[in-house]
C-alpha positions as CSV (number, residue, x, y, z in Angstrom):
1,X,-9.9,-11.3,3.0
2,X,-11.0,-8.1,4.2
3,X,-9.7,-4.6,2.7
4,X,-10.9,-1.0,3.8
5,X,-9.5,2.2,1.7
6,X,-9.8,5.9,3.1
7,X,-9.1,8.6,0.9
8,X,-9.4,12.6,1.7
9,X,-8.8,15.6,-0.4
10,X,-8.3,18.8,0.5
11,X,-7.0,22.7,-1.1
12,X,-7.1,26.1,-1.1
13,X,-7.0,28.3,-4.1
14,X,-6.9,32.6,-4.0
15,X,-5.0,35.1,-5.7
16,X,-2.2,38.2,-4.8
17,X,-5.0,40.3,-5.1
18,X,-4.6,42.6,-1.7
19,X,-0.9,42.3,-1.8
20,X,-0.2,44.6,-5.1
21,X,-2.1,46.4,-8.1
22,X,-3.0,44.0,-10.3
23,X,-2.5,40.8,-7.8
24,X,-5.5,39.3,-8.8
25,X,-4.2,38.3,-12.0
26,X,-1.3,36.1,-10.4
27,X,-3.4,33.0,-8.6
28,X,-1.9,30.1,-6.2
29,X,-3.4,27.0,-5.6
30,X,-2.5,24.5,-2.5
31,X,-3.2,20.9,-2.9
32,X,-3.1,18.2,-0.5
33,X,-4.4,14.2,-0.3
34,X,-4.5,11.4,1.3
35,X,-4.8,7.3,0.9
36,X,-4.6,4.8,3.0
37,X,-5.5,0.8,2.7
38,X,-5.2,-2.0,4.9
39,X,-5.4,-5.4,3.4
40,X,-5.6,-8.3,5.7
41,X,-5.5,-11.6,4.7
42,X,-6.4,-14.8,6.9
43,X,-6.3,-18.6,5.2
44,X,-5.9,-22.2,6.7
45,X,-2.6,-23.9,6.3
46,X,-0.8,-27.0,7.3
47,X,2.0,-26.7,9.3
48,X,5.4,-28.5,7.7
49,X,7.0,-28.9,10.9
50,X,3.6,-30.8,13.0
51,X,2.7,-33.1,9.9
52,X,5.8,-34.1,9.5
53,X,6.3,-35.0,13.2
54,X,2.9,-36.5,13.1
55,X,3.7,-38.7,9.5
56,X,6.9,-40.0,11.4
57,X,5.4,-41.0,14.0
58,X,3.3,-43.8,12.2
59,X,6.3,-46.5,12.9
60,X,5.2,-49.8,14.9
61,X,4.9,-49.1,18.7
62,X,4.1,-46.1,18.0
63,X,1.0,-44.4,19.7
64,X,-1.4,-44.6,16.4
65,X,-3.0,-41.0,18.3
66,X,-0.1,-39.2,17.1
67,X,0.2,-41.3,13.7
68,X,-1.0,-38.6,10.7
69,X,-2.7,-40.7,8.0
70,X,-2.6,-38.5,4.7
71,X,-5.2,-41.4,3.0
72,X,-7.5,-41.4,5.6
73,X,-7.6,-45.1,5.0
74,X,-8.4,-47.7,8.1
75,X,-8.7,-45.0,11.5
76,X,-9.5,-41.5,10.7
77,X,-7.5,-38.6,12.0
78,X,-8.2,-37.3,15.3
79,X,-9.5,-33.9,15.7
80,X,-7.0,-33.3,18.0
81,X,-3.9,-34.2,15.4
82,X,-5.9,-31.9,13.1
83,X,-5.7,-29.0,14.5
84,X,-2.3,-29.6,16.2
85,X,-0.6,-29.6,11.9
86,X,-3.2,-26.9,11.1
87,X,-2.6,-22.9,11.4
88,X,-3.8,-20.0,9.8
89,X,-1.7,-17.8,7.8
90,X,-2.5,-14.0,9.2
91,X,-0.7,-11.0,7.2
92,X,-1.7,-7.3,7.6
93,X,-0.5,-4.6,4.5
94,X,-0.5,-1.3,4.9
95,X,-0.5,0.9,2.1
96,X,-0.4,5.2,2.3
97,X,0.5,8.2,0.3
98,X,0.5,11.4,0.6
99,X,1.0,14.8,-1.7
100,X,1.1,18.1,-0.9
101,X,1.4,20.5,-4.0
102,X,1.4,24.2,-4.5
103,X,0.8,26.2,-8.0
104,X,1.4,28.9,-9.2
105,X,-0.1,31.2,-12.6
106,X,-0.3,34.1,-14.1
107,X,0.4,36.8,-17.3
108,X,3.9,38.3,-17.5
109,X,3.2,40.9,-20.0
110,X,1.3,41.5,-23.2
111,X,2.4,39.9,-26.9
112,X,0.8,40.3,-30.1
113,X,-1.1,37.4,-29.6
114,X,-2.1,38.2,-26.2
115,X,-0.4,37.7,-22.9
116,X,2.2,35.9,-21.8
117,X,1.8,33.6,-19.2
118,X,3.1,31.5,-17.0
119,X,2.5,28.2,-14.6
120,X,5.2,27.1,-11.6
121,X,4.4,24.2,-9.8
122,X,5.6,21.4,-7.4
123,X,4.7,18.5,-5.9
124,X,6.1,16.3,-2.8
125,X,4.9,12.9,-2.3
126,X,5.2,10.1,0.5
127,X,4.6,6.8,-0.3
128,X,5.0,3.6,2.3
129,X,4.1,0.1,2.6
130,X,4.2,-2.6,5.4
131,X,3.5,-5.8,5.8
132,X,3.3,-7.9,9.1
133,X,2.8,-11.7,9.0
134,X,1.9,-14.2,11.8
135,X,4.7,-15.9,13.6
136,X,4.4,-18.9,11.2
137,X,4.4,-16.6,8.0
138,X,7.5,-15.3,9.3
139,X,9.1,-18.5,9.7
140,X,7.8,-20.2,6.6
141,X,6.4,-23.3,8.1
142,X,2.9,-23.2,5.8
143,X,3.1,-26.2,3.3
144,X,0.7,-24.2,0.6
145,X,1.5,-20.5,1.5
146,X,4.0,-18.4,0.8
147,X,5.5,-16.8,4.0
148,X,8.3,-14.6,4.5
149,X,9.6,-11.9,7.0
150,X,7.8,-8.9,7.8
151,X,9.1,-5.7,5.7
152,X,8.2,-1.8,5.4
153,X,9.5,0.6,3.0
154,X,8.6,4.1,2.0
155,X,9.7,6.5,-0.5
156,X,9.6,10.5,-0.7
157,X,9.9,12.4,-4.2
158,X,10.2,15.6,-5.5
159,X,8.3,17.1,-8.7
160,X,7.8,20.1,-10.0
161,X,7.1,21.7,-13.2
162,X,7.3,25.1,-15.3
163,X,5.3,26.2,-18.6
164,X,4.6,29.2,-20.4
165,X,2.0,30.5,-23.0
166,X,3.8,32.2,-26.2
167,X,1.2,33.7,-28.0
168,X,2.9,35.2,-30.9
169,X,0.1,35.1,-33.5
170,X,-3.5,36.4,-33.2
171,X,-5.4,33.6,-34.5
């Protein structure tokens, strides 16, 4: 089993100060990140297909070689028979996702209380998967492990948010 994550941040924040008097009250804040893993997985199998060519093949006149024994009892296994119903399952996953989000705050004008204020914000996010098997994981000849075909997927959504700040009361 191996797995190796990789994760990176990054933003920028300011506010609409140069742009009109009083901008520096009003502030905006760009987001964005990033994650990625890859899982691989690698584990010994036996093969359905070879061991059950090799268990038929322990009829008289045939060559005891290619005769599996699954009790090991009288001639042991040849190495060679072994490793001919023997694989190893091999699957890859990839996992990422990705956001990007921008913000938005700021007073709108003055209550008793003090100011009225305000937050806009949104958020997209990708997320996608994938995972890629070995031949024989694909065609689920392992006796012990799952197999399957080889599938991606991703999905993109959409967020975003609004508040506000009454303050009616001076407390």
């Amino acid at each position: 089993y191996d797995s190796d994550t990789f994760n990176g941040a990054a933003g920028l924040r300011g506010d609409f100060g140069g742009l009109a008097k009083g901008g520096d009250e009003y502030e905006w804040e760009l987001s964005g990140t990033w994650g990625g893993n890859r899982y691989e997985v690698q584990a010994a199998d036996v093969l359905k297909q070879p061991l059950q060519d090799a268990i038929n093949s322990c009829g008289p006149g045939d060559d005891p070689a290619g005769c599996w024994n699954p009790f090991s009892f009288g001639a042991p296994n040849s190495q060679a028979l072994t490793d001919k119903i023997t694989g190893e399952l091999t699957t890859k996953t990839d996992v990422t996702l990705t956001t990007l989000g921008l913000d938005f705050t700021g007073p709108l004008f003055e209550l008793p209380g003090g100011d009225l204020s305000f937050a806009l914000g949104g958020q997209m996010r990708k997320e996608t998967a994938a995972l890629n098997a070995d031949h024989d994981a694909n065609q689920e000849a392992y006796v012990f492990l799952v197999g399957g075909p080889d599938w991606q997927a991703d999905r993109h959504i959409l967020g975003g948010y609004g508040e506000l700040l009454l303050p009616f009361f001076q407390g």
